[in-house]
GUPAFI-454042 format. One line per 8 residues: number of its first residue (from 1); for each residue x, y, z negated of C-alpha. Coordinates in steps of 0.1 Angstrom, whole numbers. Each point is the difference from the previous one (the first is absolute). Layout:
BEGIN
NUM	X Y Z; ...;
//
This chain:
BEGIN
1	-330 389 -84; 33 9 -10; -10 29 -17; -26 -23 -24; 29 -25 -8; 27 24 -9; -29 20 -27; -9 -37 -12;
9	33 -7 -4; 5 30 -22; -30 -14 -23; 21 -32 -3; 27 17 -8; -14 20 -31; -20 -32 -12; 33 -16 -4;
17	15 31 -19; -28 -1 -20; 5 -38 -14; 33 5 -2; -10 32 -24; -25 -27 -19; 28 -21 -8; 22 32 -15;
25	-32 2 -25; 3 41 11; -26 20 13; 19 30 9; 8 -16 37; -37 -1 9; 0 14 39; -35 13 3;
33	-12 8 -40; 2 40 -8; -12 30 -19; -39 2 7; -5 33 10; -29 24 -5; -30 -24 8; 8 -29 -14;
41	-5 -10 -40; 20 -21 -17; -14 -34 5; -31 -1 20; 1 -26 16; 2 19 35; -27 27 -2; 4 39 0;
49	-6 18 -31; 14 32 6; 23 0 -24; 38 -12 -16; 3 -16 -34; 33 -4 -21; 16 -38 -1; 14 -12 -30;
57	17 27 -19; -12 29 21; 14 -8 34; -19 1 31; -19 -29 9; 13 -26 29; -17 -10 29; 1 -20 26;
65	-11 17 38; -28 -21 22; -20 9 29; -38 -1 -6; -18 -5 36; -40 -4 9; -4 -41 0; -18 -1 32;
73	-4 -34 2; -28 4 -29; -19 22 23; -6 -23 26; -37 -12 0; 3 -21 32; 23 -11 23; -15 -24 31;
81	21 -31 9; 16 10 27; 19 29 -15; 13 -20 -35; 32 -7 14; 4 34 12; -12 17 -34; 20 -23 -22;
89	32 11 19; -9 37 -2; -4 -7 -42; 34 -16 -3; 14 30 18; -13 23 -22; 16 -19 -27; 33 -2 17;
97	-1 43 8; -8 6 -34; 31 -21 -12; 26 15 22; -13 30 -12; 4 -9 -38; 34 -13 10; 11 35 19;
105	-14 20 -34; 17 -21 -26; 32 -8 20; 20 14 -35; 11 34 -4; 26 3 33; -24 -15 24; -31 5 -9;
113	-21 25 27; -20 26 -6; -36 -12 -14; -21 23 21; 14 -6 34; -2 -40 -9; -33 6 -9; -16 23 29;
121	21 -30 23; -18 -28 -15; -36 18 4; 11 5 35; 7 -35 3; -29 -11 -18; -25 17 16; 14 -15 33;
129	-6 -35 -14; -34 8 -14; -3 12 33; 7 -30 17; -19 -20 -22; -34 22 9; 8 -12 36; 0 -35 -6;
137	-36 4 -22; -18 20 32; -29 -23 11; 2 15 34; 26 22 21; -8 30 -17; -13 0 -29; 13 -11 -33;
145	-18 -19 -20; -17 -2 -31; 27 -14 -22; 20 29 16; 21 17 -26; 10 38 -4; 37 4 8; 0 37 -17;
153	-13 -10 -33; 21 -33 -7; 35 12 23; 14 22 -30; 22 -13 -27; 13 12 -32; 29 -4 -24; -5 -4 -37;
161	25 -9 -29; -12 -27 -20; 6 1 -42; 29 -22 -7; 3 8 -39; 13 -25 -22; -21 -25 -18; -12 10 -37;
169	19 -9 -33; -20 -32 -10; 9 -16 34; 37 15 5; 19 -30 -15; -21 -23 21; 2 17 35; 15 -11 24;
177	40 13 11; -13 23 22; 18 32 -8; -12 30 -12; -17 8 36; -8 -35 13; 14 -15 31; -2 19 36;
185	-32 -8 15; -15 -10 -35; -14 -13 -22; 11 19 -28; 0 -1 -40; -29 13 0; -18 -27 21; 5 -25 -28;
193	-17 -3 -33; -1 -24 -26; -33 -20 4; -5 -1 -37; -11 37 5; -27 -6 23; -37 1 -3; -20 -30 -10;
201	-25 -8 22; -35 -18 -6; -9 -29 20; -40 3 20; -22 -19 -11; -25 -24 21; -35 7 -1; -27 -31 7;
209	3 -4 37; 36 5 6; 26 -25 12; 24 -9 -28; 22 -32 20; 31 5 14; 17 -15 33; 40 -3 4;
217	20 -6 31; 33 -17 -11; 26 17 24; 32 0 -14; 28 30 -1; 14 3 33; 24 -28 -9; 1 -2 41;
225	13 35 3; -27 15 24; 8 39 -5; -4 26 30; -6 38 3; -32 0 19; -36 4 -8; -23 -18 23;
233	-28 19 -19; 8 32 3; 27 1 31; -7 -33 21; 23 -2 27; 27 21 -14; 34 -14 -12; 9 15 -35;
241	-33 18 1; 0 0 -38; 37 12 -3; 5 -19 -32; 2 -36 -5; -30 -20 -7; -4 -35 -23; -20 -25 16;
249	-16 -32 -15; -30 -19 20; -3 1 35; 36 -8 11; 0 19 30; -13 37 -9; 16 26 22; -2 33 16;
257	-14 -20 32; -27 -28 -19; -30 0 12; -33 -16 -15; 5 -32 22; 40 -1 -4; -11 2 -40; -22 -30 4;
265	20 -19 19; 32 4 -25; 13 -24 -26; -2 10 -43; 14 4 -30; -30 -9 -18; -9 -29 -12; -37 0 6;
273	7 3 35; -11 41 -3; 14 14 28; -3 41 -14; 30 19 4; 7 25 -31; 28 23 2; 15 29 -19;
281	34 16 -4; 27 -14 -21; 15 8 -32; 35 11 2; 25 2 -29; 24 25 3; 31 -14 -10; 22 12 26;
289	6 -31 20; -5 -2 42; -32 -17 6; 2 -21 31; -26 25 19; 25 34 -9; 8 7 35; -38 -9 11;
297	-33 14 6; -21 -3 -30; 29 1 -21; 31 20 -3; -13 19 39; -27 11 -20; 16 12 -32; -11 -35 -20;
305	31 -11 -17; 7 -26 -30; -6 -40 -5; -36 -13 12; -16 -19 -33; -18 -29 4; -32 -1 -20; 5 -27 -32;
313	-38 -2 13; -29 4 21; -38 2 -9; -26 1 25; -32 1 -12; -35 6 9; -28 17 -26; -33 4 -1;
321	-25 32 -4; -8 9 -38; -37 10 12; -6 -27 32; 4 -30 19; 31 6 25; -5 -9 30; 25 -15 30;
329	23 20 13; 6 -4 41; 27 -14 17; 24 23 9; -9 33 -24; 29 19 -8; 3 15 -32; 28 29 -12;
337	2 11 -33; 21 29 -11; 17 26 21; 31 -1 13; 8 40 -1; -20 5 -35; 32 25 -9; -13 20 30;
345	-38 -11 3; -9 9 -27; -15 -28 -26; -32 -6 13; 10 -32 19; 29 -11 -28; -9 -30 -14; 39 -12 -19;
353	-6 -22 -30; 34 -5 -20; 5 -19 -30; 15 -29 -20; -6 -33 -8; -20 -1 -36; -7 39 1; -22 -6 33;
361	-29 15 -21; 19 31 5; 5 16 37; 25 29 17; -14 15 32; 32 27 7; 22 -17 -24; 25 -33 5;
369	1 -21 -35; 20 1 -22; 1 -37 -15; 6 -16 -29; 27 -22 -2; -10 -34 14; -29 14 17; -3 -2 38;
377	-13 34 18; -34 -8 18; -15 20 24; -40 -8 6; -20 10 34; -35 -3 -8; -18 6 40; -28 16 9;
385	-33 -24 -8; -26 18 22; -4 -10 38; -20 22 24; -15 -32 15; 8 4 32; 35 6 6; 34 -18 -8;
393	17 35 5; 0 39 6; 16 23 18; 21 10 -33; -6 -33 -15; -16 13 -28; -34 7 7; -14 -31 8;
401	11 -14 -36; -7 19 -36; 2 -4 -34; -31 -4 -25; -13 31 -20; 7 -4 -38; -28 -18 -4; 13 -25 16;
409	-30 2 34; 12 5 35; -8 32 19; -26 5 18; 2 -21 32; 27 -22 -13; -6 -34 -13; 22 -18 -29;
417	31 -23 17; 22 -24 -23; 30 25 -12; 33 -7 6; 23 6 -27; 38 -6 13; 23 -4 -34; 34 2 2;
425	33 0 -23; 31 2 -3; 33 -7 -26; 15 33 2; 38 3 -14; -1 23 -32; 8 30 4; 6 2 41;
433	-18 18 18; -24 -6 23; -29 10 28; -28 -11 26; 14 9 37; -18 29 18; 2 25 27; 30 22 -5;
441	-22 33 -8; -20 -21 -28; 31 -4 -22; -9 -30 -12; -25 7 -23; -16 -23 -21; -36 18 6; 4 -13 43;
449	2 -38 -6; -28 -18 17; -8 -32 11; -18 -16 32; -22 -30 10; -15 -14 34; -28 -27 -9; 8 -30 23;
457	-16 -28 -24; -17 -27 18; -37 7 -6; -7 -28 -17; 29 11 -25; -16 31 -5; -38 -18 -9; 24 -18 -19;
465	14 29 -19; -33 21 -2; -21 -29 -17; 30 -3 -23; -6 36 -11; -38 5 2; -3 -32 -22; 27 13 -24;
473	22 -31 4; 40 5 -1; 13 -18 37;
//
């Protein structure tokens, strides 16, 4: 125990250093950015090429070292009741091994350990917990059972240097004072771009037979302050499961331990009387200044540093299909869009939407805005609209939910559900940096923002809200 405070404590340490650094306006004191070696390219967002390429006038590229490990939450397929608790705990500890690890790698260049015996330590310790978290699936006193996962194939980790290369010449005089190599632990320059140079997008259009109304749950901005690290989805029963802080508005009593009746039973921010709880992790400007949470989990324990924004506003609202009728979703479903650990994933999952007010017909996925002046950055979850029909979630949380093909139909076995689209924005100071909070390996990418939803309207609120879309009426 005191072994885990004393590495935390150095994590704190060089989060403070690093704001302090932010406020210099230099880049030169960043703790864990440096040459990319052979293997990396010059801004790649995270993935292997191979090969170096010169920086700006000829020198070696910068980088940024993270620790890529199999997500093996996502290979759950089903987890029986009686070992959720169990499982969930086993995740968060996987989480909390891989960031000592990342701490004990980029500890700076006079403490930092040796990257191969970190690593084959962590796969030892990994596969222990993937281990234990077999025993607690076995559906008798021998045998594991079918959700079983392979400790050999998901124990090993890797480290990889992330591109860090400074933004191009029509954003430079916009970007943010970051510093030639960004800020220790991210994002850097390169993680911004001015959303003038982003693609245009075309809206879908409905065909006869789709639902065209809209539904909206007024729920304020968290103007009661509800933030906590913990993700009932995804780690219930585990303090600071999420190990960044999450923005609540809704249910007003969403925690690591809420349970479908403690949800029901809770008091909200809405005022239609929806009880849903939607979550996702703040916005932080970097602007040097102690945040109230920079001695505690979530925050500055878990490398998230900088002043919590409150959105300027929130929009929830509810869609219909461009081909369909939609119809109600059940009590209860929980929904995640977007991943978490996209840097490390992989993309398949990502789901970041990142814009600004009046350019909203323009989107960044890997990209935070750069805005006009006057123009509030918005980012946009638009959830999965596909429900399997029978359950309100998986083991992974994913495959129970989906997102329509292109043409706008539902896979095969999935049936169209009203889709939630979460809107949220924020006045950003000019010219300050700023990032969503993430695990410490993610670096704060833009690409690993994601949002979350547990459905606990009233079902008469959601007939409510599904006739309102089927008969293309704005509610």
């Amino acid at each position: 125990m005191m072994r885990q405070a004393h590495k935390r404590s150095q994590l704190r340490t060089r989060a403070v250093v690093a704001a302090a650094a932010l406020l210099l306006g230099g880049g030169g004191t960043a703790v864990i950015a440096q040459h990319a070696s052979a293997g990396a390219s010059r801004d790649t967002g995270g993935q292997d090429t191979g090969r170096t390429s010169p920086g700006a006038g000829g020198a070696a590229a910068t980088g940024a070292t993270t620790l890529a490990c199999p997500d093996v939450g996502d290979k759950l397929r089903d987890v029986p009741a009686p070992a959720r608790i169990a499982v969930s705990r086993g995740l968060s500890e996987l989480d909390a091994q891989v960031a000592r690890a990342y701490e004990r790698i980029t500890a700076g260049q006079d403490g930092a350990a040796a990257p191969g015996a970190v690593l084959d330590e962590l796969k030892a310790k990994r596969a222990g917990t993937i281990g234990r978290i077999n025993d607690s699936l076995k559906t008798d006193g021998a045998n594991p059972g079918p959700a079983a996962v392979e400790p050999a194939a998901l124990s090993g980790c890797r480290a990889r240097q992330v591109g860090t290369a400074a933004v191009d010449d029509s954003s430079r005089d916009l970007a943010p004072r970051l510093g030639a190599r960004g800020r220790p632990g991210g994002p850097s320059r390169a993680d911004f771009a001015d959303i003038r140079t982003a693609p245009r997008r075309n809206g879908q259009s409905t065909r006869p037979g789709g639902s065209t109304g809209t539904f909206t749950s007024v729920c304020g901005r968290n103007e009661n302050g509800h933030f906590n690290p913990d993700n009932v989805i995804v780690t219930p029963g585990v303090r600071n499961g999420a190990h960044h802080l999450h923005d609540y508005v809704g249910n007003k009593s969403t925690d690591a331990f809420s349970t479908d009746a403690s949800l029901a039973a809770a008091g909200t921010t809405c005022v239609n009387g929806d009880k849903s709880s939607h979550y996702w992790p703040v916005l932080r400007v970097l602007d040097g200044k102690a945040a109230p949470d920079a001695n505690a989990p979530g925050g500055g324990h878990d490398g998230n540093m900088g002043t919590v924004l409150r959105p300027t506003s929130v929009t929830l609202q509810f869609k219909g299909s461009p081909v369909s009728k939609v119809t109600a979703m059940p009590r209860f479903l929980r929904i995640i869009t977007g991943d978490a650990k996209a840097l490390t994933n992989g993309v398949a999952n990502a789901n970041a939407s990142w814009s600004c007010e009046g350019f909203e017909n323009r989107q960044l996925k890997d990209k935070y805005p750069i805005c006009p002046k006057g123009a509030d950055v918005v980012r946009t979850f638009a959830f999965q609209n596909c429900w399997d029909g029978r359950n309100t979630d998986s083991a992974n949380h994913r495959t129970h939910v989906a997102f329509a093909r292109p043409d706008g139909s539902c896979p095969r076995g999935f049936r169209a559900v009203p889709q939630l689209v979460q809107r949220i924005t924020y006045d950003v100071p000019a010219g300050v940096p700023f990032a969503v909070d993430s695990f410490p390996e993610q670096l704060h990418k833009p690409v690993t923002d994601h949002g979350d939803f547990i459905n606990v309207m009233s079902e008469r609120l959601m007939s409510e809200a599904t006739s309102c879309v089927n008969g293309g009426r704005t509610c």
